[in-house]
N, C-alpha and C positions, 0 to 999 in steps of 0.2 A: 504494500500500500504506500502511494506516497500524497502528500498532502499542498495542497494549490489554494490559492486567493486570487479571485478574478473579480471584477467590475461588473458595475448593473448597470453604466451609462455609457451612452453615444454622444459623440461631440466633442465640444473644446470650450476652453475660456472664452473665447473670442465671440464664437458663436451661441454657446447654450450648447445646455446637457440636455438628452434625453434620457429618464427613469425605463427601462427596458426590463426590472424582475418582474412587472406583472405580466408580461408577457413572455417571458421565460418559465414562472411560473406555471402558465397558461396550457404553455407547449409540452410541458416539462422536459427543458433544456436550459444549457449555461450554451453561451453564444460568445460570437467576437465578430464585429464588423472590418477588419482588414482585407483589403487585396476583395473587397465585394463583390466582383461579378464572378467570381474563379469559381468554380465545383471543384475542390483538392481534395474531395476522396481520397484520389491515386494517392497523396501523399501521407495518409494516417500511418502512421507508426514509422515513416520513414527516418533517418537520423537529422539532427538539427540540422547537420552541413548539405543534405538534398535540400530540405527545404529554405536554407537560407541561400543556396545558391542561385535557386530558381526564382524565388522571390527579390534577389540583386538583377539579374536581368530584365524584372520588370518595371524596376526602379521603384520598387517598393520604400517605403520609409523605414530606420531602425527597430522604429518602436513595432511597423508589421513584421518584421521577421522575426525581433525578438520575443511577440507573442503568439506566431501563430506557430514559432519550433516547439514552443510549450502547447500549447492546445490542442497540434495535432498527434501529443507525444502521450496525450492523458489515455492511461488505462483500466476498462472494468477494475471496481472497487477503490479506485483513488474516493478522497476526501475533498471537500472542495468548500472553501467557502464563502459566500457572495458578500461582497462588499457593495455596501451603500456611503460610505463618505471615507475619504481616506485626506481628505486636506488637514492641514494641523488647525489644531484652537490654538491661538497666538504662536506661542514657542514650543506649545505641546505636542509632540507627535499623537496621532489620533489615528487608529482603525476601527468602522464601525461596521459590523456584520449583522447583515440583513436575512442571511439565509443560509443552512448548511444542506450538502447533497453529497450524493454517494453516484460514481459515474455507471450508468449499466454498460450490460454486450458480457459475452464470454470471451471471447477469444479480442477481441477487438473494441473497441467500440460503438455506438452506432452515431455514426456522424450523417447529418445530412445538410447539403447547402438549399437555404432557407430563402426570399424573397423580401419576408418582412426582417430580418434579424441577419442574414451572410451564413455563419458558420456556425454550426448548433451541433453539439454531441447529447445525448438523452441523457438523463440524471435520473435519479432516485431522491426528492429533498425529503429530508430527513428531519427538518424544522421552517418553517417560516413565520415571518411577522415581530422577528425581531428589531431591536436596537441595540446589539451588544456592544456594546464602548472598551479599547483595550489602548492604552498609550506606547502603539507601534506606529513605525513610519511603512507604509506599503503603498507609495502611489501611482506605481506602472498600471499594465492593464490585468497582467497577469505574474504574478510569484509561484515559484515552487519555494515550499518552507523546508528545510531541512533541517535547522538549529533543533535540537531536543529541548531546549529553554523558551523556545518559540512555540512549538508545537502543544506543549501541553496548557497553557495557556489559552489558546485560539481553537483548539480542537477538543480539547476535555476530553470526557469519558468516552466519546466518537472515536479517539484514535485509539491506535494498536498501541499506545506506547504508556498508558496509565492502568495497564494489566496487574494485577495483584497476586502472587502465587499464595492460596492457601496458608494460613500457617501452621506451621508442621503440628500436629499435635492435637490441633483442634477437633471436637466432641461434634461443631456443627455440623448439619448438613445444609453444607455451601455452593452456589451458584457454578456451575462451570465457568471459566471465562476464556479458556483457553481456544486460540482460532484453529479452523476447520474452515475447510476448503469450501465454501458454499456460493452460489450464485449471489452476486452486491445486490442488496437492499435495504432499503432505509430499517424498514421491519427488524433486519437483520441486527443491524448497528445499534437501533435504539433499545433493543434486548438484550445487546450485550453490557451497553454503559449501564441499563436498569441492574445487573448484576453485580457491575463491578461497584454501585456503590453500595447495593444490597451487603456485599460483602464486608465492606469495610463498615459501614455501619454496624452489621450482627457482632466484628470483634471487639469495633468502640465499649458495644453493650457489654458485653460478657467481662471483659476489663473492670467493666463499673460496677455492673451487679451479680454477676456469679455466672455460670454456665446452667445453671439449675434454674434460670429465671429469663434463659432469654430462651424466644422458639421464632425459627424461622420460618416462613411460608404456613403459619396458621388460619388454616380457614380464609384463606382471599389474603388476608392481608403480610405483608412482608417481612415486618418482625414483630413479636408480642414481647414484651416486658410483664410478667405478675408479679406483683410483689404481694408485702401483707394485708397491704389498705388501699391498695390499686392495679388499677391495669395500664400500662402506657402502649400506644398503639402507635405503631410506625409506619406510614403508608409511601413510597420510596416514586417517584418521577426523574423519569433524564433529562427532562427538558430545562433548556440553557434561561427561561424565561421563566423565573420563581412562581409569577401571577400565575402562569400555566400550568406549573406542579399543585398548588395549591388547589386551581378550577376544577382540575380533571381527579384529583386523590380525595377530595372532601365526603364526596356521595357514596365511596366506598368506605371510606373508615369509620364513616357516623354511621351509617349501617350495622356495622360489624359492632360497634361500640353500644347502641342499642340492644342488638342481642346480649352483649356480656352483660353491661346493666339489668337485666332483665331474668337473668340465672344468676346471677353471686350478688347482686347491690351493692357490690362495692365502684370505688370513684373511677371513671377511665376520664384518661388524660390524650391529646391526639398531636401527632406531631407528623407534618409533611417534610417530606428529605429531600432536596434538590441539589446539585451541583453547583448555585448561583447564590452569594447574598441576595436576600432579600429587601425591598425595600420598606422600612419600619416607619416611616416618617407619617405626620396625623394625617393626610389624606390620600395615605395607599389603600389599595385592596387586603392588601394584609392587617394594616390595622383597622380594615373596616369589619373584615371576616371576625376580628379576634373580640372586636366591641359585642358583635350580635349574637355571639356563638355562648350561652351560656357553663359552656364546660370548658377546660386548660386546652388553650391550643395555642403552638405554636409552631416556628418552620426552623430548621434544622440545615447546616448546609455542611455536605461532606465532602471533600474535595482530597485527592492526594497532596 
């Protein structure tokens, strides 16, 4: 797997940008407008030096060779993720990502030259609707990320590279997270990071309260804490957007929480896990959930 940051707009200073993720989205494809009337099929997977040769006889510009050697080099299951503003706030380097995808095809990818868009490979997005903010500089049209200090940051529990082995010893029964050869999909990815932080979560607990108290995968929910005068219930999301761990975990763990209330009367306490601070401040969705909700709830964020 390797991992790429590519742009969601057409244009330039001079002229005006166009926003193109909704219609990438639309398509489901990451796109690049260079060299646009060309069908370069023929060229996917060829080496940088084909394509940058052929594109200097067209008098292509640097910045089209130097990203269409990367776009047309991207292969099934690379990572990829859509940038929406990459200019800095004053002195600050700023990268903000708008969308993450996982490239489909087996052997190849499936590229097709597009009319509304130029050069489109098929994706699998794995999250949309964001505004992640990270203080990087990325403002070409396309980067490969390579840095291990880069990567885990920008890609989280999406990449291969925030794997957790097991710890030797341990009584749970633990999440796979180990990779296996499988066709790229988003399904795929967002299962796996759901584990890895399932995982690191369940050891957190057992640290804190004993192994006799912590249970994985109970009845729906992802990890149960009992103790002597409660129940804390863990309900775990991957997604990089806290509000969206929160929306999509709530209807299941109050659920679940009503049932135990209902056989022991003792207190349950509810707690959503994501990968992302949350934001606590008086007119979030978090503090608004936390006003209405008559029982302990809060959000939790496990991150390697």
């Amino acid at each position: 797997m390797n991992y790429y940051i590519i742009g969601s707009k057409y244009g330039n200073q001079s002229s005006g940008f166009d926003d193109i993720l909704p219609l990438m989205l639309k398509k489901g494809v990451i796109a690049t407008g260079f060299n646009w009337y060309e069908d370069m099929q023929e060229f996917v997977g060829k080496t940088h030096e084909v394509i940058i040769t052929h594109l200097k006889e067209k008098a292509e510009s640097k910045e089209s060779y130097y990203t269409l050697k990367h776009f047309l080099n991207l292969k099934p299951g690379d990572l990829v993720a859509v940038k929406i503003h990459s200019a800095p706030s004053g002195k600050q380097a700023r990268l903000v990502i708008g969308a993450y995808a996982i490239v489909k095809g087996v052997d190849f990818p499936v590229y097709k030259h597009c009319d509304e868009l130029g050069h489109t490979i098929e994706v699998d997005f794995i999250e949309t609707g964001l505004d992640y903010e990270l203080p990087f500089g990325y403002g070409q049209t396309i980067h490969k990320v390579e840095d291990l200090e880069r990567i885990k940051p920008i890609f989280g529990y999406y990449s291969y590279e925030l794997a957790k082995p097991e710890s030797e010893g341990s009584q749970l029964h633990l999440k796979n997270t180990d990779d296996v050869i499988v066709e790229a999909t988003a399904g795929y990815v967002s299962s796996r990071a759901h584990n890895k932080i399932q995982n690191l979560l369940a050891d957190e607990l057992v640290e804190t309260y004993g192994l006799e108290c912590v249970k994985v995968e109970k009845n729906f929910i992802d990890v149960l804490v009992e103790l002597e005068d409660k129940f804390i219930l863990y309900e775990v999301k991957s997604y990089l957007s806290s509000d969206r761990c929160i929306r999509e975990a709530l209807g299941q763990v109050l659920q679940y929480g009503h049932f135990l209330k209902g056989r022991s009367g003792k207190a349950v306490e509810y707690v959503v896990v994501g990968p992302s601070n949350v934001d606590d401040s008086e007119d979030s969705y978090y503090t608004y959930i936390s006003n209405i909700l008559k029982e302990t709830f809060t959000y939790k964020r496990v991150f390697a």
